[in-house]
Wavefront OBJ file of the C-alpha trace (Angstrom):
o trace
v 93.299 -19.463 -51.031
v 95.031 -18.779 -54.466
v 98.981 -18.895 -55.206
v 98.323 -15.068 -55.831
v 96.789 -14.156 -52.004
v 99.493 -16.717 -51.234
v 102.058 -14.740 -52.140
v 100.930 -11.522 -50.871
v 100.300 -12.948 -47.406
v 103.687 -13.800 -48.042
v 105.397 -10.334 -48.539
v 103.302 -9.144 -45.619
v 103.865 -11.848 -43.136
v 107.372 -10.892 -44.520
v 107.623 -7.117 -44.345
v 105.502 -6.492 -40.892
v 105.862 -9.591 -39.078
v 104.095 -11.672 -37.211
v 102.406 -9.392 -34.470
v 100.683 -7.363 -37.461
v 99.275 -9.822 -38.978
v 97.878 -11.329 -35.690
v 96.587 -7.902 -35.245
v 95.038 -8.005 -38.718
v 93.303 -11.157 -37.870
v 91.849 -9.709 -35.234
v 90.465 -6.842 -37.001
v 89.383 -9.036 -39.219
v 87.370 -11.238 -37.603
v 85.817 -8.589 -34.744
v 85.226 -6.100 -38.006
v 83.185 -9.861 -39.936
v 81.884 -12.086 -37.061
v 81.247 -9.846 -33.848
v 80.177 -6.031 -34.293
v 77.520 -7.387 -36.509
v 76.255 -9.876 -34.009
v 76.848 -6.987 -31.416
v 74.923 -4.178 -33.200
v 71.965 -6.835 -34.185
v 71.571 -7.611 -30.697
v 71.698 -4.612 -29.600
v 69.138 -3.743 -32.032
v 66.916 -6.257 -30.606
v 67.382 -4.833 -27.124
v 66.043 -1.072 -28.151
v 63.121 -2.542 -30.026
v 62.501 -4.747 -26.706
v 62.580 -1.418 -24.957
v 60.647 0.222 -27.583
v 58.016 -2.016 -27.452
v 57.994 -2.461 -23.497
v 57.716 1.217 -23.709
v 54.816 1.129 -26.224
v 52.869 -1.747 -24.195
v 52.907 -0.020 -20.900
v 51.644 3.416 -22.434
v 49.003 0.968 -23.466
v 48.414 -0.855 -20.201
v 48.325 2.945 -18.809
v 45.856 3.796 -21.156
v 43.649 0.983 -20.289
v 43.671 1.099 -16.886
v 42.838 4.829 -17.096
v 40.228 4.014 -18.883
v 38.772 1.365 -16.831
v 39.011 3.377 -13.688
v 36.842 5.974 -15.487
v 34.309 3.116 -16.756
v 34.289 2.292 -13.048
v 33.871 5.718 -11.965
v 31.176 6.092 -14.453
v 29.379 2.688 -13.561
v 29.650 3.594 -9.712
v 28.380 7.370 -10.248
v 25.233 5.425 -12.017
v 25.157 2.748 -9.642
v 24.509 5.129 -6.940
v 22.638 7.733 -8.984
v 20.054 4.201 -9.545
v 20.499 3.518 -5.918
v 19.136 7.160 -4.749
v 16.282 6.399 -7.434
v 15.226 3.223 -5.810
v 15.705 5.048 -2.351
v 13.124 7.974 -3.531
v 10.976 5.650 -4.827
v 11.022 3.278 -1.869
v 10.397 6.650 0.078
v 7.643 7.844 -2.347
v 5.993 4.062 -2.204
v 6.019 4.418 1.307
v 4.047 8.238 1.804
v 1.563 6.711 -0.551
v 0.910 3.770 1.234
v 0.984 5.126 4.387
v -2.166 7.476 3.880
v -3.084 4.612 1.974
v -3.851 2.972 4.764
v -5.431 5.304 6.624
v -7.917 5.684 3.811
v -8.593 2.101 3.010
v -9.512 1.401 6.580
v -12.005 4.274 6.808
v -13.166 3.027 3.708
v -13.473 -0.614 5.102
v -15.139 0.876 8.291
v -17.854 2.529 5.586
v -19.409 -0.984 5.728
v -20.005 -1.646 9.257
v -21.074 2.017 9.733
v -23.689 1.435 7.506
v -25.494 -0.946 10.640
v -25.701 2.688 12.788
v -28.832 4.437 12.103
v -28.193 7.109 13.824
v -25.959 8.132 11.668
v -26.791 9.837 8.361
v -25.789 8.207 4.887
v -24.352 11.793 3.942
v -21.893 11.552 6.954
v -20.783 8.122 6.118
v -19.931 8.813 2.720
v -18.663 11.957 3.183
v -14.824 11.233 3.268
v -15.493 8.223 0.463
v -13.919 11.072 -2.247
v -11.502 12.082 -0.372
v -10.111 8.534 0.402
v -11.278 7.443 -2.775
v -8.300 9.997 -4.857
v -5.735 9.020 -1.711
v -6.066 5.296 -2.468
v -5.837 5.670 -6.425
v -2.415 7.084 -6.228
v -0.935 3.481 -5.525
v -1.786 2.684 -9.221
v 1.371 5.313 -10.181
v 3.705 3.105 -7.912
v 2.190 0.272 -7.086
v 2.967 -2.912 -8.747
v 0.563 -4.796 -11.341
v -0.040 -7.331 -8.533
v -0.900 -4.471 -5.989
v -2.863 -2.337 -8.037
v -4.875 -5.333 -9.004
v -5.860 -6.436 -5.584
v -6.402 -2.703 -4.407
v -8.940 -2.310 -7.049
v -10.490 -5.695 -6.414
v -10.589 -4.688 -2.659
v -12.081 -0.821 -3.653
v -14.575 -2.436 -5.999
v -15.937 -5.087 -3.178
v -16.284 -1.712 -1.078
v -17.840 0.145 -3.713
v -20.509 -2.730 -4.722
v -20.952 -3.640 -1.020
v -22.021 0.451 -0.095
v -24.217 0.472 -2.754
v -25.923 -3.026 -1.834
v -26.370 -1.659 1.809
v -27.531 1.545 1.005
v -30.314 0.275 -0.786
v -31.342 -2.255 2.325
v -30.630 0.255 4.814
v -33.144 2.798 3.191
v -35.833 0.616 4.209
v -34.970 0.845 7.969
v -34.125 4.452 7.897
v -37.791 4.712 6.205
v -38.951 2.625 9.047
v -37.128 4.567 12.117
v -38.287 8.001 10.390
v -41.973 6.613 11.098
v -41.444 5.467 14.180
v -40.064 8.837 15.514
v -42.956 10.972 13.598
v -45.306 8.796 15.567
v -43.753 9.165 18.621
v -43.891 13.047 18.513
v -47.318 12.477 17.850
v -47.907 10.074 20.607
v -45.790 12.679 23.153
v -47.920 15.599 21.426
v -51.497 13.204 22.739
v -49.850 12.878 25.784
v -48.855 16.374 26.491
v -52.948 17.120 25.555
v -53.734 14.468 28.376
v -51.512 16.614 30.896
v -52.827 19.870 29.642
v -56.252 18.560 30.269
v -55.737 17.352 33.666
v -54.222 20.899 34.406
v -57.792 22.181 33.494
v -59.459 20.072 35.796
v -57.288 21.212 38.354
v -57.777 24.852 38.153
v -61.394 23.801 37.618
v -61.851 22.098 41.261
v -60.374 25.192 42.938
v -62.172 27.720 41.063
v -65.571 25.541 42.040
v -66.245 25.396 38.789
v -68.932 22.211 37.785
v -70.692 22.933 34.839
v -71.335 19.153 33.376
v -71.046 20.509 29.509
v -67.225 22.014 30.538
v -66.445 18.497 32.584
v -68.118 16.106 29.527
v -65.973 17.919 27.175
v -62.778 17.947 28.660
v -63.129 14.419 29.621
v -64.544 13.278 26.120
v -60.922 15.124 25.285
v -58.732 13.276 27.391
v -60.173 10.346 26.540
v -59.769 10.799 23.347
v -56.333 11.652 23.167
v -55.799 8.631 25.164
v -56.863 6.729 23.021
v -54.860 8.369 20.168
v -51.544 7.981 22.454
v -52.826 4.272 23.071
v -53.153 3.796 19.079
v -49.572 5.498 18.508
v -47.841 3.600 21.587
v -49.132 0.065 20.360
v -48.081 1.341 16.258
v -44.897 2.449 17.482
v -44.267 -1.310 19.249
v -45.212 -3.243 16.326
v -43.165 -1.158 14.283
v -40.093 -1.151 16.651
v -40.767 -5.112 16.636
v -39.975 -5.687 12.584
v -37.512 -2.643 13.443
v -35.518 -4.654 15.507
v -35.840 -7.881 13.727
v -34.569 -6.797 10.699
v -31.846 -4.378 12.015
v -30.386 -7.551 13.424
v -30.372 -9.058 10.214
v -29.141 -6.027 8.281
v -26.125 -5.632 10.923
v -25.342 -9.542 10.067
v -25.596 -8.761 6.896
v -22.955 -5.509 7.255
v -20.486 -7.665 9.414
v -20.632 -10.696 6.814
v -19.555 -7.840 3.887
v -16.652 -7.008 6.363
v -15.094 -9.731 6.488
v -15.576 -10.955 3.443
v -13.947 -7.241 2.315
v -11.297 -8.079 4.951
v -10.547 -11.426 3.793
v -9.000 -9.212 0.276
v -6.897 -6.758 2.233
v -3.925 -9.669 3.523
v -2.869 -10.011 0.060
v -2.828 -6.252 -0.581
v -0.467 -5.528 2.390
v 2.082 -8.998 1.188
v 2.372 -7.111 -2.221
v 2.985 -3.877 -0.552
v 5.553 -5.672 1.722
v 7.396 -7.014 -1.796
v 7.429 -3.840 -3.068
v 8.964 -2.283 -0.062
v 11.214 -5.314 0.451
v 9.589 -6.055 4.438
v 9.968 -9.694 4.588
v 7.171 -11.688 6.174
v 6.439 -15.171 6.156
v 2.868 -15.094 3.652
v 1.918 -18.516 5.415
v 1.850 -17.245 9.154
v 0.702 -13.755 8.460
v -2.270 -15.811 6.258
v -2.343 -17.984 9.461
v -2.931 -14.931 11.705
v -5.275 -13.030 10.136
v -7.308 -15.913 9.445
v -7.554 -17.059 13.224
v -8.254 -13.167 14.200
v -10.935 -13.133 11.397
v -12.577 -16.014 12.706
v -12.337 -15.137 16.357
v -14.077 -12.036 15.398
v -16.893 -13.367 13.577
v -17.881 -15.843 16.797
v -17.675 -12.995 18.975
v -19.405 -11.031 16.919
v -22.423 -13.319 16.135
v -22.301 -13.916 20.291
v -22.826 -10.701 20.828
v -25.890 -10.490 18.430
v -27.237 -13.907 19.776
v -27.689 -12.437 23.333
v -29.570 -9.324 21.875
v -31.686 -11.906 20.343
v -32.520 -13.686 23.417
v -32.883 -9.841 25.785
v -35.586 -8.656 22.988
v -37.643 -12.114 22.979
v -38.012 -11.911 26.911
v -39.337 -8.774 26.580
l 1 2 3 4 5 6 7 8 9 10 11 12 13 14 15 16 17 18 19 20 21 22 23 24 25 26 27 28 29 30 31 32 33 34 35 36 37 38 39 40 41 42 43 44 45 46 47 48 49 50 51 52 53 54 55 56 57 58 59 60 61 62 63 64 65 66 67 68 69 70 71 72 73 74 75 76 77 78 79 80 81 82 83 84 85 86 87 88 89 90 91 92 93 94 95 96 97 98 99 100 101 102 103 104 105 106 107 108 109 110 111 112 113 114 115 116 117 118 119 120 121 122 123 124 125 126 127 128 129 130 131 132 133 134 135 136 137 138 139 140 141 142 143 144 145 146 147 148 149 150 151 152 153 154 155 156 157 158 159 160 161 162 163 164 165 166 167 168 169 170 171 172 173 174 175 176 177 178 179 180 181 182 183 184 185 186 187 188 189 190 191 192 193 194 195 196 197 198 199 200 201 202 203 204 205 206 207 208 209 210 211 212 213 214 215 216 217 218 219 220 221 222 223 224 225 226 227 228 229 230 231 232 233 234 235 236 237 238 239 240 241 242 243 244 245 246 247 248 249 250 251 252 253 254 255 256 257 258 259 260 261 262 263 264 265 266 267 268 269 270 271 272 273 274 275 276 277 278 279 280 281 282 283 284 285 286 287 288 289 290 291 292 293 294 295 296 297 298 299 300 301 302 303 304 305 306 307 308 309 310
């Protein structure tokens, strides 16, 4: 402090006493040392506040926004979720006529063995099925559409193959039933005749040229019935023989057709997400398949053996 502020403290400590200039002090040092530590605080504080305030209108916004993200991603989630469904639903409706039209399709091949029944009735429904199994290729998987159209195409190539055998036996049983009309049509004659010779006895009627020509005529047409009777046996003989072997022939494309169709239905069960063990359903089907070929080739064995003891 200089002699000058000296001095002047001085006079005032002098002229207003002690209490004033305590009171000065005071001023003093709350006016230089505390309101400006007390209005920078409390500057700090409304910034803190300010910035609190800013941050949660942030945290606000986010969490707004996020609920509508998971609003959005749940609306999706279940909009993808009634997709699947329909398409599970849609899978389903096509394989189920699927099905249906695969195993008529299948049974194509064993019909084939029945000649009784005409080609044009077998294949009748083969177009129909034919555009019911090709809609799995829209939703069927790469795996099912391939073994579907393996499975169609062993069907396809098998009806042709047996067509073209089996036109020799229908040939065959054509004959044999044109010769038997003709062999019922000799013996009708032989019947008619001996109705002659009836009415002939009780009319008293013997002229020898009448009798020599109605028994030349009988005898004749027994020999013609004879002739047809002993064609129609030979014929029935190869007819027999090789129907066994075309119906071994039908059963062996079966199965062999059959042995594609497990893997069709395990892809189908993927797709539709109907767990099964592949192993034991293989195992299964397998067994079944080979019980039904034994009983099968039984069955033709003793047909065998009842037409060689005739």
């Amino acid at each position: 402090m200089s002699l000058e502020q000296l001095e002047q403290f001085a006079t005032f400590f002098i002229r207003y006493g002690f209490e004033a200039v305590v009171a000065g002090l005071v001023v003093f040092l709350l006016i230089k040392y505390f309101l400006p530590s007390y209005f920078s605080e409390k500057g700090k504080n409304l910034a803190t506040k300010e910035d609190i305030e800013e941050i949660t209108q942030k945290v606000e916004s986010v969490r707004s926004d996020y609920a509508q993200v998971l609003e959005e991603l749940r609306n999706n989630n279940q909009l993808k979720l009634a997709a699947i469904e329909r398409e599970k639903n849609l899978k389903k409706e096509v394989y189920l006529q699927a099905v249906e039209a695969i195993t008529r399709a299948q049974n194509i091949v064993t019909s084939f063995s029945n000649l009784k029944i005409s080609e044009e009735k077998i294949t009748s429904g083969m177009v129909n099925d034919s555009g019911i199994i090709a809609k799995i290729q829209i939703v069927g998987t790469e795996e099912t559409v391939r073994v579907i159209t393996e499975f169609m195409s062993a069907i396809g190539t098998a009806t042709l193959d047996l067509m073209l055998e089996r036109s020799t036996l229908i040939s065959r049983k054509n004959s044999i039933e044109s010769l038997e009309k003709i062999r019922v049509k000799s013996a009708s004659e032989i019947e008619r005749y001996i109705e002659i010779m009836k009415n002939l006895n009780l009319e008293g009627n013997n002229d020898p040229a009448l009798w020599d020509t109605i028994n030349k005529n009988i005898a004749f047409e027994k020999n013609q019935e004879l002739s047809y009777s002993n064609e129609i046996n030979e014929l029935w003989k190869l007819q027999n023989k090789e129907h066994i072997v075309f119906t071994r022939k039908c059963m062996a494309q079966f199965f062999e057709i059959s042995g594609l169709l497990p893997h069709a239905v395990i892809s189908v069960r993927k797709e539709l997400d109907l767990e099964i063990s592949e192993d034991a359903y293989l195992d299964i089907v397998n067994k079944n398949t080979e019980k039904g070929k034994k009983v099968f080739e039984n069955f033709l064995v003793t047909i065998e053996k009842n037409m060689a003891e005739q």
